[in-house]
C-alpha positions as a Markdown table, in Angstrom:
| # | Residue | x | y | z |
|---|---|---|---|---|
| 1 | Unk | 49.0 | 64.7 | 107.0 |
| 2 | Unk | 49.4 | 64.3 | 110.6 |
| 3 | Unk | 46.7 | 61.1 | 110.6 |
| 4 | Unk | 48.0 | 60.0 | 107.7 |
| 5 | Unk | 51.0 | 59.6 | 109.5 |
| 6 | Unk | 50.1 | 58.1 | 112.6 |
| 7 | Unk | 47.9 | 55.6 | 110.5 |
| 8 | Unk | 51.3 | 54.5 | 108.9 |
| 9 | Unk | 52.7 | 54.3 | 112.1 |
| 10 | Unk | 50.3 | 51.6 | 113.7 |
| 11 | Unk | 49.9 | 50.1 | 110.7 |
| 12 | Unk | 53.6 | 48.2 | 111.4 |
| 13 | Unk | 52.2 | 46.8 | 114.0 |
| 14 | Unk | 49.7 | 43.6 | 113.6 |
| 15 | Unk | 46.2 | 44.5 | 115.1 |
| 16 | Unk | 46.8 | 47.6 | 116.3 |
| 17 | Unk | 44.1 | 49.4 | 113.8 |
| 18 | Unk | 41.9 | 46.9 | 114.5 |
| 19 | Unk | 41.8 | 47.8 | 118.1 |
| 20 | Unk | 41.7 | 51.5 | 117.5 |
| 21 | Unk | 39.1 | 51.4 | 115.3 |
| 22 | Unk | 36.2 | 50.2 | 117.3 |
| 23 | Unk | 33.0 | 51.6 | 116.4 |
| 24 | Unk | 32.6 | 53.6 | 119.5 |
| 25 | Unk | 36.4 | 55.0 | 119.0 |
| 26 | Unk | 35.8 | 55.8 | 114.7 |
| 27 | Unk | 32.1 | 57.7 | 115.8 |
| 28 | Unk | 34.0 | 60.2 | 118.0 |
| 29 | Unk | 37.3 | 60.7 | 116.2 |
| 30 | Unk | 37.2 | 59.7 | 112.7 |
| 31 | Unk | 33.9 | 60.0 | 110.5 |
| 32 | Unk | 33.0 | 56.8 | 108.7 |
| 33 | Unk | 34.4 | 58.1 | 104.9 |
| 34 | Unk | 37.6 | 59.3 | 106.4 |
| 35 | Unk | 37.9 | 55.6 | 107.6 |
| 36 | Unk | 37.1 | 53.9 | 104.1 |
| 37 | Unk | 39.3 | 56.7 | 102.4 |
| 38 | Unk | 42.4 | 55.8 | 104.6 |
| 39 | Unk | 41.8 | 52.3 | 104.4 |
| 40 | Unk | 41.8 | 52.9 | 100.4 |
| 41 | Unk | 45.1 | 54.4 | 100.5 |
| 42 | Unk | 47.1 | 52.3 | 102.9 |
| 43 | Unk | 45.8 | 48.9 | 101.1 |
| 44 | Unk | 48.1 | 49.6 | 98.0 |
| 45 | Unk | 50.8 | 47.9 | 97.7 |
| 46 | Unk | 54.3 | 49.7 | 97.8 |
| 47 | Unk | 55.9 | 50.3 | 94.6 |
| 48 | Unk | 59.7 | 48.9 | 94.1 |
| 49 | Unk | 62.6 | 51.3 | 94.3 |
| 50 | Unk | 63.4 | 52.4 | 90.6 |
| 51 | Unk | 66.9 | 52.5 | 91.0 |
| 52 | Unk | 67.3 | 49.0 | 92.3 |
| 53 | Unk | 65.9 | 47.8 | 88.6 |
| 54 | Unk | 69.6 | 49.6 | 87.3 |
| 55 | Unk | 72.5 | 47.5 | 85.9 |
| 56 | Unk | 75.2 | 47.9 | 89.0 |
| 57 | Unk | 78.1 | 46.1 | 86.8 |
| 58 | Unk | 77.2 | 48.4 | 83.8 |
| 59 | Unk | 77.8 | 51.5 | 85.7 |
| 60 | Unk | 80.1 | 50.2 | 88.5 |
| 61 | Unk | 83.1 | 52.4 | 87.4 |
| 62 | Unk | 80.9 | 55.9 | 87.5 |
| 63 | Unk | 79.6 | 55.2 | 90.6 |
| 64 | Unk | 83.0 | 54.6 | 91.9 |
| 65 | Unk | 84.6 | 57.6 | 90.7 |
| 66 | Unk | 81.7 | 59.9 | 91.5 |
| 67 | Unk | 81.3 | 59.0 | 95.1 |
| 68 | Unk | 84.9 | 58.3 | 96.1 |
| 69 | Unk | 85.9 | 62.3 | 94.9 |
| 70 | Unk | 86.8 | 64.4 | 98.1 |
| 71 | Unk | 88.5 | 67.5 | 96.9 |
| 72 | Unk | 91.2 | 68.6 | 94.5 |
| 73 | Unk | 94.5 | 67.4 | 94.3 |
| 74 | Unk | 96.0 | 70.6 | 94.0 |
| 75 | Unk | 97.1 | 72.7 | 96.9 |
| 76 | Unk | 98.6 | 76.1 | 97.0 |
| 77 | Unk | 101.8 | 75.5 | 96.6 |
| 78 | Unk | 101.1 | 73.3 | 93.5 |
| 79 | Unk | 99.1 | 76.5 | 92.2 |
| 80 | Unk | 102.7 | 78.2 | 92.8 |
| 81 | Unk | 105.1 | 75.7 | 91.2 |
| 82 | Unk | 102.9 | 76.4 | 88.0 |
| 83 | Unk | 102.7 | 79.6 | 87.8 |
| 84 | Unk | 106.5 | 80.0 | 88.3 |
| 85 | Unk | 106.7 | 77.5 | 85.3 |
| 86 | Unk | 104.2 | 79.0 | 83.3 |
| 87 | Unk | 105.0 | 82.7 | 83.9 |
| 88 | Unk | 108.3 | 83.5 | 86.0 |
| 89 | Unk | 108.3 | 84.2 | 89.7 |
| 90 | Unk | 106.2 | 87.0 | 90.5 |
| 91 | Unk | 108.0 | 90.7 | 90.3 |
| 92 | Unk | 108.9 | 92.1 | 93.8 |
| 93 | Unk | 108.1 | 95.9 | 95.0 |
| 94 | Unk | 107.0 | 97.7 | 97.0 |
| 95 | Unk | 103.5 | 98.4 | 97.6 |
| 96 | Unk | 102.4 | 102.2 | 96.1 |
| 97 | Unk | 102.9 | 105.2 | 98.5 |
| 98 | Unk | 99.4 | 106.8 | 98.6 |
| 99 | Unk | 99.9 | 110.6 | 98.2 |
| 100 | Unk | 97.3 | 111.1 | 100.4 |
| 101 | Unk | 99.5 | 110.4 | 103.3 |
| 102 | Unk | 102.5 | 112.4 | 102.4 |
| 103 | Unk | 103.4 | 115.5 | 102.3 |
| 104 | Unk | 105.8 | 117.4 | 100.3 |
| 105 | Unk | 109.4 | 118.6 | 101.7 |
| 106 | Unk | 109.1 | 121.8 | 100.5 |
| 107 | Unk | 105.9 | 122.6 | 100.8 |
| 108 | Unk | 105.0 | 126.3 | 99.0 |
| 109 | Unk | 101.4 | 128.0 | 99.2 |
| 110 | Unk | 99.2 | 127.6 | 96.1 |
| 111 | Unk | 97.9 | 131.3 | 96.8 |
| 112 | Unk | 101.1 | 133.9 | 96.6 |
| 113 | Unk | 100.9 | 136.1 | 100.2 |
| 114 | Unk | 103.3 | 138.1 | 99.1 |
| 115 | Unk | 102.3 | 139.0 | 95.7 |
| 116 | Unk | 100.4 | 142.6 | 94.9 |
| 117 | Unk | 97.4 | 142.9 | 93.1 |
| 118 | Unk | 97.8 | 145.8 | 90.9 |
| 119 | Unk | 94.6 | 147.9 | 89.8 |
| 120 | Unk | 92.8 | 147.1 | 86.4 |
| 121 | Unk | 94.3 | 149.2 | 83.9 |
| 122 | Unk | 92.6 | 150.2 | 80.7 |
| 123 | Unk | 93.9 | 147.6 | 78.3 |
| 124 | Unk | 92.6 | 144.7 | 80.7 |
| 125 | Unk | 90.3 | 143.8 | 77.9 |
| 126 | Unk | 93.3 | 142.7 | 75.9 |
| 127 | Unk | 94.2 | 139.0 | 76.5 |
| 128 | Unk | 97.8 | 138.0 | 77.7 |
| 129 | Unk | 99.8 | 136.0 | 76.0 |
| 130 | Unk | 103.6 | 135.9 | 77.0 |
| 131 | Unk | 106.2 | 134.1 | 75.3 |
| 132 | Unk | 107.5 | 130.5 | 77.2 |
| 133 | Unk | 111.0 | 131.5 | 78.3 |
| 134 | Unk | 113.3 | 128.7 | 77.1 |
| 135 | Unk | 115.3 | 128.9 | 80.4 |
| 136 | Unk | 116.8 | 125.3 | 82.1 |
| 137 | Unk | 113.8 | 124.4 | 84.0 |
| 138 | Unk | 111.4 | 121.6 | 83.3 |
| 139 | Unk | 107.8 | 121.7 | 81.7 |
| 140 | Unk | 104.9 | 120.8 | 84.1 |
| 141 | Unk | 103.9 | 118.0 | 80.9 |
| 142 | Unk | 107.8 | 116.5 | 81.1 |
| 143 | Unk | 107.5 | 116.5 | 84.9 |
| 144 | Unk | 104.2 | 114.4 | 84.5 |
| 145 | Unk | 105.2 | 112.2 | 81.8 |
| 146 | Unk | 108.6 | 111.3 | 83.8 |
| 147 | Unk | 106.5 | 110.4 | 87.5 |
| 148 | Unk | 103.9 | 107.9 | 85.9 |
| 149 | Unk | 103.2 | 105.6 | 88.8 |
| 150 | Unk | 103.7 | 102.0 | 87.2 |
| 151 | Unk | 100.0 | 101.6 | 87.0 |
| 152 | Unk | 99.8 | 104.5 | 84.7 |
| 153 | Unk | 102.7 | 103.6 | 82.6 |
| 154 | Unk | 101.3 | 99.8 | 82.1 |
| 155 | Unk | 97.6 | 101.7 | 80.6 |
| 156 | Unk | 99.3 | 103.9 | 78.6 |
| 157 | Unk | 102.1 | 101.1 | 77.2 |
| 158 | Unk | 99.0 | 98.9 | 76.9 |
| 159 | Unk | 97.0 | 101.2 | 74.9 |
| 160 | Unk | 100.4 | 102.1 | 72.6 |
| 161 | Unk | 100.7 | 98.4 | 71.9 |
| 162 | Unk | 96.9 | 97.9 | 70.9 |
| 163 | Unk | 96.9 | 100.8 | 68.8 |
| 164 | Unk | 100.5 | 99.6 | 66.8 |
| 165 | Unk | 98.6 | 95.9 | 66.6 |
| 166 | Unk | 95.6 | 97.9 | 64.7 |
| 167 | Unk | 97.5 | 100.4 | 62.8 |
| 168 | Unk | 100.8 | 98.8 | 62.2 |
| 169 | Unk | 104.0 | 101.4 | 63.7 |
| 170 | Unk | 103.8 | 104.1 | 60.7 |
| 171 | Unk | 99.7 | 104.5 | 61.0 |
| 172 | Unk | 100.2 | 104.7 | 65.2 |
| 173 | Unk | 102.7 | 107.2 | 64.3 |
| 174 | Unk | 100.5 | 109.3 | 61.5 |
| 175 | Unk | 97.4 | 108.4 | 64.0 |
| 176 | Unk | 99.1 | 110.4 | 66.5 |
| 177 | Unk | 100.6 | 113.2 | 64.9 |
| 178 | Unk | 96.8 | 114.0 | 63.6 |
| 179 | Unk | 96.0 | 114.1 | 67.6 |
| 180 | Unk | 98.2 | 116.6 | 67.9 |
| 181 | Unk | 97.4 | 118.4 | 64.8 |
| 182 | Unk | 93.8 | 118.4 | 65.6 |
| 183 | Unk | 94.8 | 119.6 | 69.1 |
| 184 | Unk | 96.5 | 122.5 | 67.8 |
| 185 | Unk | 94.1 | 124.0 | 65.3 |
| 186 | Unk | 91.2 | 123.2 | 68.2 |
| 187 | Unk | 93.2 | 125.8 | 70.5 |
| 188 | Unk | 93.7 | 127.9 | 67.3 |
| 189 | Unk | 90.2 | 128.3 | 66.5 |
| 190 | Unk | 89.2 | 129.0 | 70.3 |
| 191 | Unk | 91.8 | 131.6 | 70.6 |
| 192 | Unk | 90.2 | 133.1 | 67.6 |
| 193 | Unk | 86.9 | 133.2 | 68.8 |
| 194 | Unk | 88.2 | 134.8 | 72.5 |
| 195 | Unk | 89.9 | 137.2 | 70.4 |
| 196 | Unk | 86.8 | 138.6 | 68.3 |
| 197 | Unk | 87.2 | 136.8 | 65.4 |
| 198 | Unk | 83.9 | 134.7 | 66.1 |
| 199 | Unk | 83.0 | 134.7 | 62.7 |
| 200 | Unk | 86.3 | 133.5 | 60.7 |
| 201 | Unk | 87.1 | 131.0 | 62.9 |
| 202 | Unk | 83.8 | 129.0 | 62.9 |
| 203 | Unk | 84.0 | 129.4 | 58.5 |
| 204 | Unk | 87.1 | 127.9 | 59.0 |
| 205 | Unk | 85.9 | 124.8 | 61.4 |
| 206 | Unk | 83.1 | 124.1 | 59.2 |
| 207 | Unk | 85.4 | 122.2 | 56.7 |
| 208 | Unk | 88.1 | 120.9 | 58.5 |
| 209 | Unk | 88.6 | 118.4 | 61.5 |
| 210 | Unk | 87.4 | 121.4 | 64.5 |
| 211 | Unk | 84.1 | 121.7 | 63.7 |
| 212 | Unk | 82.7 | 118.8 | 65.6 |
| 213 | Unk | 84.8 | 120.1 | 68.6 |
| 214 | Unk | 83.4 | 124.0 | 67.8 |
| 215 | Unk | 80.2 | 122.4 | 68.2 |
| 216 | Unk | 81.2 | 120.1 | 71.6 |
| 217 | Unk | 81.9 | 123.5 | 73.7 |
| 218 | Unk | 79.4 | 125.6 | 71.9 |
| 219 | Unk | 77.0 | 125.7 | 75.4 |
| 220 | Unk | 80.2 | 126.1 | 77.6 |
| 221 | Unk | 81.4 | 129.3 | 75.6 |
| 222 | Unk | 78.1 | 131.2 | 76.7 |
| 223 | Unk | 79.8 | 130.5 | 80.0 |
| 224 | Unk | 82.9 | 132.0 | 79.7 |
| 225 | Unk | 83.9 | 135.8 | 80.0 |
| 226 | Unk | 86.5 | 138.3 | 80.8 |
| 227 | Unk | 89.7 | 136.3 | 79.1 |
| 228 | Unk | 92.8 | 137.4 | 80.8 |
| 229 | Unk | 95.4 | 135.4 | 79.2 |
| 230 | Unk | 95.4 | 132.8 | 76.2 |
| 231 | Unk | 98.2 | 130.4 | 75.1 |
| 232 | Unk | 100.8 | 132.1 | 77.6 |
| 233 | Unk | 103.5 | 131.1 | 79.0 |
| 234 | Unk | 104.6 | 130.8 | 82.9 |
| 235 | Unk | 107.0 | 130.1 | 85.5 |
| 236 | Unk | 106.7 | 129.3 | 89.2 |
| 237 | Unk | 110.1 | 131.8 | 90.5 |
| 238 | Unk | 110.5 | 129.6 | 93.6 |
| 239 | Unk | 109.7 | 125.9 | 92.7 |
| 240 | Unk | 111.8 | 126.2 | 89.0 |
| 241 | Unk | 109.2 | 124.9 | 86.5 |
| 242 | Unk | 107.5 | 126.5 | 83.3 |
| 243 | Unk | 104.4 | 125.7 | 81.8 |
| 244 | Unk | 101.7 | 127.0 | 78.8 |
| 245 | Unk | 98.1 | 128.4 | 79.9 |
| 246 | Unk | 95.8 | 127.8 | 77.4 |
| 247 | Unk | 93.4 | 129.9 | 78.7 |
| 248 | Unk | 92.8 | 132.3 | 81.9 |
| 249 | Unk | 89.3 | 133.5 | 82.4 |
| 250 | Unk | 85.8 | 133.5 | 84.1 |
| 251 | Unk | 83.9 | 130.3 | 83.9 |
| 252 | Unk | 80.2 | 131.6 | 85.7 |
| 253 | Unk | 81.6 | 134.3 | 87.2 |
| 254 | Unk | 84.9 | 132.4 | 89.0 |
| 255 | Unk | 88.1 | 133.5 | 87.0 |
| 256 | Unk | 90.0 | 129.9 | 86.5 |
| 257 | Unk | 92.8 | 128.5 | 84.6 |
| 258 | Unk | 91.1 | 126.3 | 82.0 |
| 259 | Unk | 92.9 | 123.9 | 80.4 |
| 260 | Unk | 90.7 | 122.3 | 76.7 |
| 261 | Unk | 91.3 | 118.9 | 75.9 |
| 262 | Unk | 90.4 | 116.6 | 73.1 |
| 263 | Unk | 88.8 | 112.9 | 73.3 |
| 264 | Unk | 87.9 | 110.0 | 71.2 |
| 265 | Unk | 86.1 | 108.4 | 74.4 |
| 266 | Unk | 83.7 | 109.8 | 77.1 |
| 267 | Unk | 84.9 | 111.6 | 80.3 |
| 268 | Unk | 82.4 | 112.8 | 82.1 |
| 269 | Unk | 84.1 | 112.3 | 85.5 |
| 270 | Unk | 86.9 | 114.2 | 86.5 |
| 271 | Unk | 89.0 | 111.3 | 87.5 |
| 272 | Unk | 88.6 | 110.0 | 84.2 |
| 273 | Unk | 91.1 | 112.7 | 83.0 |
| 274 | Unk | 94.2 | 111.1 | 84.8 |
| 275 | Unk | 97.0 | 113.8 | 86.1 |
| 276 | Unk | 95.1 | 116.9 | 84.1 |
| 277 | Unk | 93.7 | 118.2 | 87.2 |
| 278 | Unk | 97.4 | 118.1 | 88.6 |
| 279 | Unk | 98.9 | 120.3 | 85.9 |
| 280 | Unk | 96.0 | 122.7 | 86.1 |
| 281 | Unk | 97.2 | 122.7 | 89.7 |
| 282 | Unk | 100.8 | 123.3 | 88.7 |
| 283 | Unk | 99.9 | 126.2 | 86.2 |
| 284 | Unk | 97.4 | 128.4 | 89.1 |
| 285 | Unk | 100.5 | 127.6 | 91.3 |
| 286 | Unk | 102.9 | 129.4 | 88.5 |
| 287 | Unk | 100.6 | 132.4 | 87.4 |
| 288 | Unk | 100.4 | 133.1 | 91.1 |
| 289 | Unk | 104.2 | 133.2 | 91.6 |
| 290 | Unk | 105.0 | 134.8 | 88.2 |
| 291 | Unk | 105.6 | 138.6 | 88.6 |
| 292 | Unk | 103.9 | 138.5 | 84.8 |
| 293 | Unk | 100.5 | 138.4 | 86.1 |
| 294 | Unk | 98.8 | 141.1 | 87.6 |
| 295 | Unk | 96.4 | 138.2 | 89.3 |
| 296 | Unk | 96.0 | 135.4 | 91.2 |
| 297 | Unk | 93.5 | 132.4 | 90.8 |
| 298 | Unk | 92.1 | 129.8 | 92.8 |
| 299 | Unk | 90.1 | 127.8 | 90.6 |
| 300 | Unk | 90.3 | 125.5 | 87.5 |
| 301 | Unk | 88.4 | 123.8 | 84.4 |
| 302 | Unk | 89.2 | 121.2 | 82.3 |
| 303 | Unk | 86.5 | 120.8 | 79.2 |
| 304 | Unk | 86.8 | 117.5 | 77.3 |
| 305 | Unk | 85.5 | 117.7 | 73.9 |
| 306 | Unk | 84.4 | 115.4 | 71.4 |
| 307 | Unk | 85.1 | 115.2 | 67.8 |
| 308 | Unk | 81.3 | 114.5 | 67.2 |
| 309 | Unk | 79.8 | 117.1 | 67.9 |
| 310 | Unk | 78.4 | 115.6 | 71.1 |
| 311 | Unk | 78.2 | 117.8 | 74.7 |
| 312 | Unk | 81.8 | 118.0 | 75.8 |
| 313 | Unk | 81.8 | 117.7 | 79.7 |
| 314 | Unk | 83.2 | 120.6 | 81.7 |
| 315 | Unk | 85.5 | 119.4 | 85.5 |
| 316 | Unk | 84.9 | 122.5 | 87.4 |
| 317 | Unk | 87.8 | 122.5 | 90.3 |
| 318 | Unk | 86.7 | 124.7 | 93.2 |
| 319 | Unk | 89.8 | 126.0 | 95.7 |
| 320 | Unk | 89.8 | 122.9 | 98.3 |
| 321 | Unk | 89.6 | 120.4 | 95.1 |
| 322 | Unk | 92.8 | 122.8 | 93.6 |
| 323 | Unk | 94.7 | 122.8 | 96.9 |
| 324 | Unk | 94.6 | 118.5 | 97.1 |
| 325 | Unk | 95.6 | 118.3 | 93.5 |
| 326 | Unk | 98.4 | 121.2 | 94.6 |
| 327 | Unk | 100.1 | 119.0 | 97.2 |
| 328 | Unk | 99.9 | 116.0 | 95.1 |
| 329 | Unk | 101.7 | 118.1 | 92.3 |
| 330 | Unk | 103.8 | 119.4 | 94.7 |
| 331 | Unk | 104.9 | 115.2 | 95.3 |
| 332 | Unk | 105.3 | 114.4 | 92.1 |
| 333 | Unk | 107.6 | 117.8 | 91.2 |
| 334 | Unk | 109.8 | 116.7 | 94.2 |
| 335 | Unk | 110.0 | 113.0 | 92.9 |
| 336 | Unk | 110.8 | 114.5 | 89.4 |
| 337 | Unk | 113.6 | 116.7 | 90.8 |
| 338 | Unk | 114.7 | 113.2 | 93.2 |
| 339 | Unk | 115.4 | 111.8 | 90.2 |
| 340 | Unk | 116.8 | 114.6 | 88.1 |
């Protein structure tokens, strides 16, 4: 490519390659085919520019247009003066407080120092299961549903609205009411199987709407032992709230409040349960405080199941992963009670 080149070059110039190619110059440097090939190459003539064969008037305007665009008209504030039109001004506030960064006012242990640990007594084997006290305090579920952050509250709004568009407003309301129905009878059958009556309880899910859940936490049941308390209520003595267990009892050997939840859609991440790790937190913060229980625990479980039978997924919460989701309960109790 090189010689090709320079051949090019010297061939501007009138009898220049007929000095440079002397025969004692070509014998040395360039054998006698290389000459005749280059020769060959350089003696065609030079083909015409395609482009100059075009019609210029025909196409004068596209040209124009094409190569005398620099950039958009618009500019930022344009962008703005539409938007406002299109959509209102944009909604001032401030920018969400991460809970990470606060802590609470009144801060109280998630462990009770104080509290005595009374020795098993003979009817341990017997589940708990205490009435909710219909005092004046607040239920760790109203507390949540009141401190949505505004993110939560759009999802949950959004999702209402999607669900009213596909149902109409009386199926959303019948849709829901089965949630909870299936809810109830899914804790009903579990509390019949922790209470020995294995058998009935599975007959009974076999024809109605449970037995695809029975058969979601069928594995994690073989993991669960020495139930303490079931459906029971509690009350934290010092913070003022009341909650209902839905289960106390070992999960591989680690005695946790476990709280069994119902899903139409896959959660097999624990964030993917919203603030339910947060009222687990709340309820190990209340049996701890409440002079009820004989106990104190320091770990949780959430277990999602699935109406389909398929593996539900169990959110094991170890003490550290309780004690963040305790201070961040703690925050949103405080903002409840701000408000209150």
């Amino acid at each position: 490519l090189v010689r090709m080149q320079f051949l090019q070059i010297l061939s501007r110039k009138p009898g220049s390659l007929e000095v440079l190619f002397q025969i004692p110059f070509c014998q040395k440097q360039f054998p006698y085919t290389c000459l005749s090939t280059s020769a060959c190459v350089y003696s065609r003539k030079k083909k015409g520019n395609s482009y100059e064969q075009v019609d210029q008037e025909k196409y004068k305007n596209l040209v124009h247009s094409v190569t005398s665009y620099k950039t958009s008209t618009q500019t930022p504030e344009t962008i703005l003066e539409e938007d406002n039109l299109l959509y209102g001004p944009p909604a001032k506030h401030r920018p969400p407080i991460k809970t990470g960064t606060k802590t609470p006012r009144n801060w109280v242990p998630l462990i009770n120092p104080s509290k005595r640990i009374l020795p098993v007594s003979n009817d341990s084997n017997v589940p708990m299961k205490i009435g909710l006290q219909r005092a004046k305090m607040p239920s760790v579920t109203r507390i949540l549903q009141q401190t949505l952050s505004p993110q939560q509250a759009f999802y949950l709004e959004r999702w209402k609205q999607k669900k009213i568009e596909e149902l109409g407003k009386e199926g959303f309301e019948e849709y829901t009411k089965n949630l909870f129905l299936q809810g109830e009878l899914f804790h009903s059958a579990l509390e019949s199987i922790f209470l020995s009556e294995e058998t009935a309880a599975r007959d009974q899910g076999e024809d109605d709407v449970v037995a695809g859940y029975l058969s979601s936490v069928e594995r994690i049941l073989e993991d669960i032992s020495e139930v303490k308390a079931l459906e029971s209520g509690v009350h934290h003595e010092a913070l003022q709230y009341l909650g209902l267990v839905d289960c106390v009892a070992k999960y591989r050997g680690q005695l946790c409040v476990i709280d069994w939840k119902t899903s139409e859609k896959p959660k097999p991440f624990l964030q993917n349960t919203y603030d339910n790790p947060l009222q687990v937190a709340a309820y190990i913060g209340a049996i701890n405080h409440d002079a009820n229980y004989d106990f104190q625990v320091r770990c949780g479980l959430i277990v999602v199941a699935y109406k389909d039978g398929s593996p539900a997924h169990p959110h094991f919460m170890d003490p550290d992963l309780c004690s963040q989701y305790w201070n961040k309960w703690l925050l949103r109790l405080e903002e409840y009670m701000d408000k209150n």
